[in-house]
C-alpha positions in Angstrom: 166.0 101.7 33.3 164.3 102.1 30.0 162.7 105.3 29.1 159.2 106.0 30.0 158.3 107.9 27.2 160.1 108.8 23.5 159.2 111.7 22.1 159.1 111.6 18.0 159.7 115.0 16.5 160.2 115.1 12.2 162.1 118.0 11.3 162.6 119.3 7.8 164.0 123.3 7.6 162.2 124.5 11.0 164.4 127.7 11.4 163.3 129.6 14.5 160.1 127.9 14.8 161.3 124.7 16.3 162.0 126.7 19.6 159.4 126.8 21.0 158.9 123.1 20.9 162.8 122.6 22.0 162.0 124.9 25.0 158.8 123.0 26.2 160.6 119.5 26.1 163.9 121.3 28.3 160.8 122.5 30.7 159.2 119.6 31.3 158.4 118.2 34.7 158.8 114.5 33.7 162.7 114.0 35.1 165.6 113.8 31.9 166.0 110.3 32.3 163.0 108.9 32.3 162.4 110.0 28.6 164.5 110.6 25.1 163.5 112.7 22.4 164.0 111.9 18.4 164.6 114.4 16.0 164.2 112.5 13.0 166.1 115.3 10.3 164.6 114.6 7.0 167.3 116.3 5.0 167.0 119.4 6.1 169.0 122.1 3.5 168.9 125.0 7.0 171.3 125.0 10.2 169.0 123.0 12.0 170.8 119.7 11.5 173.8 121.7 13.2 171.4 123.1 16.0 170.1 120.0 16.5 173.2 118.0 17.3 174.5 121.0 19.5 171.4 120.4 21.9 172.1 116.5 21.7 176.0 116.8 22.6 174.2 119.4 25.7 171.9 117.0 26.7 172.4 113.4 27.3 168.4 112.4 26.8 168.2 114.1 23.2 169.0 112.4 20.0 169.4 113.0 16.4 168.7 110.8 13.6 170.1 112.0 10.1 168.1 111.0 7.2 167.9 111.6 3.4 165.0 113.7 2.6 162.1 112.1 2.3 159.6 114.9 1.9 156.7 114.0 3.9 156.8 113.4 7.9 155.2 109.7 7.9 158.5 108.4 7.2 160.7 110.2 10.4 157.8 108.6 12.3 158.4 105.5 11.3 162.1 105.9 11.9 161.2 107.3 15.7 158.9 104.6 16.3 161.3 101.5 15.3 164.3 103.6 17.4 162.4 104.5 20.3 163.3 102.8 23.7 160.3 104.0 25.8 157.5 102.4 26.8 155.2 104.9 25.4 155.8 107.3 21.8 154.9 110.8 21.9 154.4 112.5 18.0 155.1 116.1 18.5 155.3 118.5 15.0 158.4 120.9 15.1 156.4 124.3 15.2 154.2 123.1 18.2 154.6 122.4 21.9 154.0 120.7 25.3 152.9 121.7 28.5 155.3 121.8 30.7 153.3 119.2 32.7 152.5 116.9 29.6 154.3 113.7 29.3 154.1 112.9 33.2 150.4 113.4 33.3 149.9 111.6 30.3 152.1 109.3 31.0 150.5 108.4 34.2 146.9 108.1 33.0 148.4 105.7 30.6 150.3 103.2 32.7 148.1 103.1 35.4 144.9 102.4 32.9 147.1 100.3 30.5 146.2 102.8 27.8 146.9 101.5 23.9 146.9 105.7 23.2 146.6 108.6 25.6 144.8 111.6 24.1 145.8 115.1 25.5 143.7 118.0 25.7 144.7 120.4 23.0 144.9 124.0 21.9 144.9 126.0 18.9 145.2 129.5 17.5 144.4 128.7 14.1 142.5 125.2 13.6 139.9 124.0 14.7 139.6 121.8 17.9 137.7 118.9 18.7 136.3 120.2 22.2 133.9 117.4 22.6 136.6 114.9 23.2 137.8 117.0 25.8 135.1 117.5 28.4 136.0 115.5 31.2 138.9 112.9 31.7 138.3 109.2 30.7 140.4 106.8 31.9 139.1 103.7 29.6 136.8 104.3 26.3 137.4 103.3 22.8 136.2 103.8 19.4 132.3 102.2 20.0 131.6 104.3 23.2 133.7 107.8 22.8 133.4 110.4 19.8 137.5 109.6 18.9 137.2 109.7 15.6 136.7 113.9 15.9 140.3 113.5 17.0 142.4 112.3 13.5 145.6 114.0 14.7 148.5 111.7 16.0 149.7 114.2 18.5 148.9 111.6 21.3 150.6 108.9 23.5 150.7 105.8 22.0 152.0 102.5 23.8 155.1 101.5 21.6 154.2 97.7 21.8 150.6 98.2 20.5 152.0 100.4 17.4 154.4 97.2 17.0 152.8 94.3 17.2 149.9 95.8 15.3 152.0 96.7 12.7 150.5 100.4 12.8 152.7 102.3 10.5 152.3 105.7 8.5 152.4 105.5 4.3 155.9 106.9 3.1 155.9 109.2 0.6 154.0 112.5 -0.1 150.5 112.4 0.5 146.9 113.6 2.0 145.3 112.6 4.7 147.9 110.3 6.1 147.0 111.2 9.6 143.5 110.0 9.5 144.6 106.9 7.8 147.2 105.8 10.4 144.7 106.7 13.1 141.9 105.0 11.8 143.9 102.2 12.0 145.0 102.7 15.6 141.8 103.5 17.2 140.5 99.9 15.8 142.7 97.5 17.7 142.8 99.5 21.0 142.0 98.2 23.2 141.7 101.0 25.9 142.2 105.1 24.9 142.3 107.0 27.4 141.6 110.9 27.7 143.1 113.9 29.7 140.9 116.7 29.6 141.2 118.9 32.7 145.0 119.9 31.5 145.8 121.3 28.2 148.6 119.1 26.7 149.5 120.2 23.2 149.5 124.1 21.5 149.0 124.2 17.8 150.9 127.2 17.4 149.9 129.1 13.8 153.2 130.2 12.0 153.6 134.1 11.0 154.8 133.0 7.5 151.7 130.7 6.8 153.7 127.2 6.9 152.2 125.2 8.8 151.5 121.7 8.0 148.5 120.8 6.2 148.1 124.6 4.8 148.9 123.8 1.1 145.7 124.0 -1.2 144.8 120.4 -2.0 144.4 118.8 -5.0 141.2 117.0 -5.4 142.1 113.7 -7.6 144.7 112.3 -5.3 143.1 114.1 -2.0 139.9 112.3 -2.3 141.9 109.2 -3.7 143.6 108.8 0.0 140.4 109.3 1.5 139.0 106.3 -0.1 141.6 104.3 2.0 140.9 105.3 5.0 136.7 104.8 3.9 138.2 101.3 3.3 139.6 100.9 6.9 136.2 101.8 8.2 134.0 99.4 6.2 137.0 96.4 6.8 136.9 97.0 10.6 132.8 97.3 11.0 129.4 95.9 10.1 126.9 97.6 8.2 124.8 99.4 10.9 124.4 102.4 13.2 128.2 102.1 13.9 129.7 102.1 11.0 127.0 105.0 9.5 128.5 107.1 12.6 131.9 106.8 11.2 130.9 107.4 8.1 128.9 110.4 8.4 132.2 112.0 10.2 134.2 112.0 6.8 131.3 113.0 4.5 130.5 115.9 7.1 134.1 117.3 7.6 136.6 116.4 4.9 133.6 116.2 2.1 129.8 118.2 2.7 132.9 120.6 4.3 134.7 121.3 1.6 131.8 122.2 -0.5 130.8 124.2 2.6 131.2 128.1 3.1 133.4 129.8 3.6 136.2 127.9 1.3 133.6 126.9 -1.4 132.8 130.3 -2.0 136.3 131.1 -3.2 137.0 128.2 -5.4 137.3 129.1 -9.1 134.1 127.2 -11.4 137.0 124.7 -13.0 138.4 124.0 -9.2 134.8 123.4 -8.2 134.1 121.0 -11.0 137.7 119.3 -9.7 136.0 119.1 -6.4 132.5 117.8 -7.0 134.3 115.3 -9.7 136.0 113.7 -7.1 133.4 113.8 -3.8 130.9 112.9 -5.7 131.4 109.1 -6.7 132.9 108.7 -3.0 129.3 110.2 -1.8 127.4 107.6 -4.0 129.9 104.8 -3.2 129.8 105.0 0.5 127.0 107.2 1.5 123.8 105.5 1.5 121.1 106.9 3.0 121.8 105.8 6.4 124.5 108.1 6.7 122.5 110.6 4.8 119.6 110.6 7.1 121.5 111.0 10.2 123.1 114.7 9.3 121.7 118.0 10.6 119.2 119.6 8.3 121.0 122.2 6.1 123.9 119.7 5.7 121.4 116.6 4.7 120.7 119.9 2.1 124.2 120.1 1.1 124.1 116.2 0.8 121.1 116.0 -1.4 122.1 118.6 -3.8 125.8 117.0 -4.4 123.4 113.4 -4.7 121.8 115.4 -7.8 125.1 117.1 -8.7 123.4 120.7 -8.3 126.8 122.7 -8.4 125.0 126.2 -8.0 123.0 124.9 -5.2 125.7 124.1 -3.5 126.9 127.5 -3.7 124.0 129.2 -3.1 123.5 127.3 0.0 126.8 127.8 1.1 126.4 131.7 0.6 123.2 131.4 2.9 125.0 129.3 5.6 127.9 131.8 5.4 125.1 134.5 6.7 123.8 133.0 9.4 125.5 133.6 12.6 124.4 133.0 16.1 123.8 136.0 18.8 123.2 136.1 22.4 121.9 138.1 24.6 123.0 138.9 28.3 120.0 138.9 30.6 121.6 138.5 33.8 124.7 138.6 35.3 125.1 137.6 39.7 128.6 136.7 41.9 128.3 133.7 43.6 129.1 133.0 47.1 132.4 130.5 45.8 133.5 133.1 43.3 131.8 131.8 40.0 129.3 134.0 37.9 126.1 133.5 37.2 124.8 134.3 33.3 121.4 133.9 32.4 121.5 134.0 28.2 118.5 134.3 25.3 120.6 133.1 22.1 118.8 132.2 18.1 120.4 132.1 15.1 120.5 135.0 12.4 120.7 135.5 8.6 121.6 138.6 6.7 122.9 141.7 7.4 119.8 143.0 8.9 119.7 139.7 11.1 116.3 138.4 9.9 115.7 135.4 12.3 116.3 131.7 10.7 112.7 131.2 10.2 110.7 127.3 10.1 107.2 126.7 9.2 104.9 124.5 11.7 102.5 122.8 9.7 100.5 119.6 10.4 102.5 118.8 13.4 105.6 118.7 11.2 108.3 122.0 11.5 110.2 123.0 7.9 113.1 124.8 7.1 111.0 128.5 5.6 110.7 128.1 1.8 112.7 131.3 1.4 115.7 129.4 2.2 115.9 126.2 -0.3 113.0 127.7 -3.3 114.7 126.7 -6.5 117.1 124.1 -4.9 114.1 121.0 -3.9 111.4 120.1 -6.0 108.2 122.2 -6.5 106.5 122.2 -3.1 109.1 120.2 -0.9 110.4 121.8 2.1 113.6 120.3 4.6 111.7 119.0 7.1 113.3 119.2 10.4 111.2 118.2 13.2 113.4 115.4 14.3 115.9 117.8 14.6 114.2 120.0 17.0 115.8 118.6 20.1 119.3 119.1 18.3 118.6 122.8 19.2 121.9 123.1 21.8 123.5 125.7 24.1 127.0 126.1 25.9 129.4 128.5 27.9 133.2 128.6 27.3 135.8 130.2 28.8 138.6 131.1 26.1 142.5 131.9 26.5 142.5 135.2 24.0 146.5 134.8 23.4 146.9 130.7 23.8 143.8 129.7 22.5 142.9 127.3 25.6 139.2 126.7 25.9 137.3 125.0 28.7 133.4 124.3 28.9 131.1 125.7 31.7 128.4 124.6 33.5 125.3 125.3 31.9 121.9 124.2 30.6 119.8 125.3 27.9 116.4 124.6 26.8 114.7 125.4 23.2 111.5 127.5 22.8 109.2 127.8 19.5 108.4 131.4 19.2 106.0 132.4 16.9 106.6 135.8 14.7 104.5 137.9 12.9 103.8 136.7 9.4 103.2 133.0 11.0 106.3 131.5 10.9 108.2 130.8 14.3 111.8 130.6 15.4 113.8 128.6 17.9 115.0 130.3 20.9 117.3 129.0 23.3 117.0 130.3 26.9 120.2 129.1 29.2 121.6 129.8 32.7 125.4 129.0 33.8 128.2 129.7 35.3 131.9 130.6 34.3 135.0 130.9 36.6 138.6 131.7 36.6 138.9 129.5 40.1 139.6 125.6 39.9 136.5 123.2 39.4 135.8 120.0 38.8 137.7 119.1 35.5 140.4 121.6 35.8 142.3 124.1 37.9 142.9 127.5 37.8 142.9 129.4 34.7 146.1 131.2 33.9 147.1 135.1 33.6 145.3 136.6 30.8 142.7 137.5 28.9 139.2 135.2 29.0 136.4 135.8 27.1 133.0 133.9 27.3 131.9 132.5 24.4 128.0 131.0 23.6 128.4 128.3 21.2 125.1 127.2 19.4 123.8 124.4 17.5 121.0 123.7 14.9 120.2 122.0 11.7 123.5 120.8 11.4 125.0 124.3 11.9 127.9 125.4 14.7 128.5 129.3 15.8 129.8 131.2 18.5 128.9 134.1 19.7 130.5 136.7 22.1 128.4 137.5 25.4 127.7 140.9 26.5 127.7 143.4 23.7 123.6 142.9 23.6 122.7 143.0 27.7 120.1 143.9 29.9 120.3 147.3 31.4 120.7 146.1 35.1 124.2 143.8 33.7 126.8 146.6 34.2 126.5 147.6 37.9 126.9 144.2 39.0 129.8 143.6 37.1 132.2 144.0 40.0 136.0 143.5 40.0 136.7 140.8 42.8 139.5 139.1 44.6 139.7 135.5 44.3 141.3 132.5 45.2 144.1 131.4 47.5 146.6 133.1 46.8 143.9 135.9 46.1 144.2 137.5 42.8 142.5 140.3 40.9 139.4 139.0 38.1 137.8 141.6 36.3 135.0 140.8 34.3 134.9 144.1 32.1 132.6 144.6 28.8 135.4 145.5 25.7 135.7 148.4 24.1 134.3 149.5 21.0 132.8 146.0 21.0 131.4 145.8 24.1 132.0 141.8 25.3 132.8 140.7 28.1 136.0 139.3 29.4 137.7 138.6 32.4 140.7 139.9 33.2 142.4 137.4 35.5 145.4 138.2 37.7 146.8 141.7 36.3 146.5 140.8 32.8 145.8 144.6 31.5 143.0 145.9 33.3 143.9 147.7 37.2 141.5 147.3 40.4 142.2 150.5 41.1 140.8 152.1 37.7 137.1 149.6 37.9 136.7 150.7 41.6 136.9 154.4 41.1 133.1 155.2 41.2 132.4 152.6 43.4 131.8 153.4 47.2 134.1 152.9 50.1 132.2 152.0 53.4 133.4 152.5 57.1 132.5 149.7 59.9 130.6 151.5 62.8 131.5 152.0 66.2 135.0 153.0 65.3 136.1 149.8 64.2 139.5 150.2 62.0 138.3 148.7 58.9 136.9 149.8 55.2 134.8 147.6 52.8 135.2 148.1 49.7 133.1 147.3 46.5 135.2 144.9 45.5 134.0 141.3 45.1 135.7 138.0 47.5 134.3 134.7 47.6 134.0 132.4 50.7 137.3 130.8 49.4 139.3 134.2 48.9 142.8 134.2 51.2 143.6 137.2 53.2 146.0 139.3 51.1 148.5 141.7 52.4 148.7 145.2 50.6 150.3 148.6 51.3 148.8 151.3 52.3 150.0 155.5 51.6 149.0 158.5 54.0 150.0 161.8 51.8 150.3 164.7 54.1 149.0 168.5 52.3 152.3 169.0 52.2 153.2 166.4 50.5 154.8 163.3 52.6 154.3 160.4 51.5 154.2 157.4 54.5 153.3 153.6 53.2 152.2 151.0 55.5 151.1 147.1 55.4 147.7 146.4 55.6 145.3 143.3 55.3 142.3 143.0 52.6 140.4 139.9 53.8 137.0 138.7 52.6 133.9 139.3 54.6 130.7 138.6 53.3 131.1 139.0 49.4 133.3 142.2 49.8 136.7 143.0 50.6 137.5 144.6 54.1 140.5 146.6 54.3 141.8 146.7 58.1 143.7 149.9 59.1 146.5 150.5 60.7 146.0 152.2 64.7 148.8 154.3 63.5 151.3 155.0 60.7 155.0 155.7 62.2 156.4 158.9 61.1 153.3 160.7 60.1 152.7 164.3 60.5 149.7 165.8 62.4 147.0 166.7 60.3 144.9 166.0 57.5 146.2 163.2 55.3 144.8 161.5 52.2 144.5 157.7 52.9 145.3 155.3 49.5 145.9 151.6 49.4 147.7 149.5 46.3 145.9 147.3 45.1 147.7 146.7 41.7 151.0 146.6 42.8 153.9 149.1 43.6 154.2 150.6 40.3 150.4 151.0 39.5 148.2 153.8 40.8 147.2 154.2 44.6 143.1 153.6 44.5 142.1 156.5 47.1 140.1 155.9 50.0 139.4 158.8 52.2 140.7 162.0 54.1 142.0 161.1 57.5 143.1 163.1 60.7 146.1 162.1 61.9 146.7 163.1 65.8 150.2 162.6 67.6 152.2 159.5 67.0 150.8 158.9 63.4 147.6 158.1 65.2 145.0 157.2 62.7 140.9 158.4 63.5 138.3 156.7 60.5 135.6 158.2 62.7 136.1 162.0 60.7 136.4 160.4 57.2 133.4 161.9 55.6 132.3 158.1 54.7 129.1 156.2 54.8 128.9 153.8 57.4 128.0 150.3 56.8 124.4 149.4 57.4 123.8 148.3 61.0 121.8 144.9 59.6 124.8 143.9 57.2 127.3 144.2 60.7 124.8 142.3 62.8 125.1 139.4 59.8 128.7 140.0 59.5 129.2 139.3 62.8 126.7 136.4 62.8 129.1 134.7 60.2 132.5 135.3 62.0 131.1 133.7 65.0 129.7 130.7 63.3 133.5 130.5 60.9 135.1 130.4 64.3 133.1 127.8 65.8 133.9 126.1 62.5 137.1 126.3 62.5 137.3 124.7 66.2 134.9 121.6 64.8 137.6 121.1 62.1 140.7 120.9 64.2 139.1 119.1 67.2 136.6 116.8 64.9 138.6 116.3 62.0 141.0 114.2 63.1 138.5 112.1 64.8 136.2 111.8 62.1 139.0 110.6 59.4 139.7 107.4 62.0 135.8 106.7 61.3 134.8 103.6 59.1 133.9 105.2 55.2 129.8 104.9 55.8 130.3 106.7 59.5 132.3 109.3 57.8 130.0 110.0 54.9 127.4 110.1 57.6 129.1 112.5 59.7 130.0 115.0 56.8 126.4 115.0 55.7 124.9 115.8 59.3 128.1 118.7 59.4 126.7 119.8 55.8 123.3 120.2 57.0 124.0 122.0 60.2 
């Protein structure tokens, strides 16, 4: 059978950075044989040619194709593309890696959808990231209906045929912006792209001796010469028009206007400036008409008219504004929800300055203009930026972020814009959102992994993107009901914390760092009435949370030490910890009562004194603890009743209701929903 996937890797003097990539491709879940993987060797000088053809003689699916040096990777992708017997072609760079999971999920979207290219979600720890691609999965989209052209890198699937018969093939030789070029020209002809964005495919993984691809200071003549081939491709493959002004206005934003753009402008040296603005420039005038112009946000249309009247300083000076302005957010509230997410209620605006001055406008005659202060001496006498068709460009979002792999995923959340007036006249725009963020699965993606997460507000205005961090500016009321929880099946430990000296908050998900034991300490341990053998604890579970067994210790004054299993189920938003009748072995007495939450080697979170009678008998009754309020166990019990009942309907109805035509079904599972 012939493969279903080849995997195209250039290699040129990797060393040890290549294993993580060979590791990933040995790991994946996609069985050996129904893919091959291409090291195309560009005359490497290091043992990897040696390494290489070890790991082909060990494994059967790998190969090894020697060449002479070539010195850029477009050629070893050719090679890999004419060689390769699968049905799709996987580009992979030698110091990155796949998910374990990669190639068959990609592989799948693609065959079943007839995909020309399959783009995978990606992650980075040291470039930037095209998030917007990746919000949801899209089975079919193409270049007119789906922003793909914020996605130049050819780590993706593509069909080998279409590559083929299209005669898609990268420049050889060494040179700039090759990428963009070659995928220009794929994304023209395809017919359907698809997009996987609920599973992170691809890690961009930043080298610790800064040689990563693409990190070599650029020179402007040839740079901007290569650009003006892929310009080409755009204008050959499109009409003048909306479309075409869309593409456009991508390349002048990021690989033009962003290169005279803080923070890399303000470190060029006034000859390597000239070099730079010498070679944008007659691109700009060439290709940039003012239908591109017009459609960028309002401090980059700046940016655009100043290199339009070849203002060199203005550029700068704008750029050493820009650089100040930063976006800040403020925590107003903070709630658990019944299914385990969080609710945030935000106030973000964007800053300038060290003393964080707000970005001011101006609202005159119905119209709203960038604040004088900003752009005096760069527009003529009297002209403001006026921005009022930008004010619903004003955006909002949550993420969650991966502190150690970089992995980001949106939240739910919406945001609206409010004009605020300030003091000397002029106003500001404040964005006011509400959302939620989770480290449970959810539409668009499962569980997030071990680790570190921190929410992030990203923010958008007059062509301006920042991020803030959440939490170090909060309302009073925030931090006591930042619980720790249990969550999940299997339950797990997420604790949201606030970081230290900083003061943002994360969430710690599934043991990461941060112990249960240490965030319960000051919170209170309850007893259920009537003698009832159980403890809540302040420790947040959501409707979905398994039942988790943990051990318990009973320390004697003298000393012994007993352990025994316990249960910590979820019961109305807190964890219940059920006790033992008795504890085989224990001494009579007074005993102090602990539970594990964080694992055999962690610290025991206390609970309470007991007395202990004959037999390791256990008595809550003498604990010294606060009972639970009567009401709370009269609605506890309420809710057991009605998740028995449940429970009964759903074995006994279930059953019957899947053998049910689809509009009798739907019908039934809304009347079930209601009641």
């Amino acid at each position: 059978m012939p493969a279903k996937v080849s995997v195209v890797i250039p290699v040129y003097n990797p060393g040890k950075y290549i294993d993580p990539c060979v590791d990933s491709l040995l790991g994946q879940t996609l069985p050996a044989e129904d893919f091959e993987v291409l090291f195309i060797d560009d005359g490497s000088t290091d043992d990897s040619p040696a390494r290489l053809d070890k790991l082909a003689e060990e494994h059967p699916h790998f190969r090894v194709i020697h060449i002479p040096n070539s010195g850029w990777p477009g050629k070893p992708r050719n090679i890999g593309v004419s060689e390769a017997e699968g049905e799709y072609v996987q580009f992979v760079d030698q110091d990155d890696y796949l998910a374990s999971d990669a190639l068959r999920r990609l592989y799948e979207m693609g065959h079943r959808n007839g995909s020309d290219i399959v783009i995978g979600k990606v992650a980075s720890n040291f470039r930037g990231v095209p998030h917007g691609v990746f919000r949801a999965n899209r089975e079919k989209c193409d270049l007119s209906n789906a922003p793909l052209y914020d996605s130049l890198t050819p780590h993706k699937m593509f069909r080998t045929e279409f590559l083929r018969d299209n005669k898609i093939a990268y420049p050889e030789g060494k040179r700039r912006l090759e990428d963009q070029l070659y995928m220009m020209q794929a994304y023209f002809p395809a017919k359907v792209v698809s997009i996987l964005g609920n599973y992170t495919c691809y890690y961009y993984s930043r080298r610790d001796d800064g040689q990563n691809a693409g990190s070599a200071r650029i020179v402007p003549s040839g740079y901007y010469g290569n650009l003006r081939e892929v310009l080409d491709v755009v204008v050959e493959n499109t009409e003048p028009g909306e479309f075409r002004d869309r593409l456009l206005r991508r390349f002048y934003r990021v690989e033009m206007l962003g290169r005279l753009s803080e923070p890399s402008v303000l470190g060029y040296t006034p000859e390597y400036l000239d070099e730079m603005c010498d070679a944008i420039r007659p691109l700009a005038l060439d290709f940039m008409h003012d239908g591109v112009h017009d459609g960028l946000g309002g401090l980059t249309r700046l940016r655009s008219t100043l290199l339009r009247r070849d203002d060199r300083q203005g550029l700068l000076r704008i750029a050493r504004f820009a650089k100040s302005v930063k976006a800040t957010a403020r925590l107003e509230e903070l709630d658990w929800q019944y299914d385990g997410r969080i609710a945030l209620t935000v106030t973000g605006r964007f800053t300038h300055g060290e003393d964080r001055q707000p970005l001011r406008l101006v609202h005159r005659d119905g119209r709203f203009l960038l604040h004088e202060e900003y752009t005096k001496g760069l527009l003529s006498d009297g002209e403001l930026l006026d921005v009022t068709d930008e004010m619903d460009g004003f955006k909002g979002e949550l993420s969650l972020r991966n502190r150690e792999t970089a992995v980001e995923w949106p939240c739910p959340a919406e945001f609206t814009h409010e004009v605020v007036e300030l003091a000397d006249g002029s106003c500001e725009v404040v964005l006011r959102g509400s959302g939620t963020v989770t480290s449970e699965a959810v539409k668009g993606r499962g569980r997030v992994s071990r680790g570190f997460w921190d929410i992030w507000v990203p923010m958008r205005g007059l062509g301006l993107v920042r991020k803030a961090r959440l939490g170090a500016d909060r309302a009073p009321q925030v931090d006591a009901k930042c619980l720790p929880a249990m969550l999940g099946s299997p339950a797990r430990p997420v604790i949201p914390y606030f970081t230290d000296p900083h003061g943002n908050l994360t969430l710690d998900v599934a043991g990461r760092a941060k112990k249960l034991a240490v965030y319960l300490a000051d919170r209170p341990v309850l007893r259920m009435p009537s003698g009832k053998p159980e403890l809540r604890l302040d420790l947040y579970t959501a409707t979905t949370t398994s039942p988790r067994t943990v051990e318990l210790t009973l320390t004697s004054a003298d000393g012994q030490c007993r352990t025994a299993p316990a249960t910590l189920r979820p019961d109305h938003s807190r964890a219940h910890l059920t006790i033992p009748a008795q504890v085989t072995g224990a001494p009579e007495g007074t005993a102090q009562l602990a539970v594990l939450l964080d694992g055999p080697k962690s610290p025991a979170f206390p609970l309470c004194d007991v007395s202990v009678g004959s037999g390791g008998r256990i008595r809550l009754e003498r604990t010294g603890l606060a009972a639970v309020d009567p009401l709370l166990v009269r609605v506890l019990t309420v809710q057991r009743r009605r998740a028995a009942a449940l429970n009964v309907l759903r074995s006994i109805g279930g059953p019957l209701v899947r053998r049910l035509p689809p509009k009798a079904r739907k019908k039934v599972r809304r009347l079930a929903a209601r009641l």
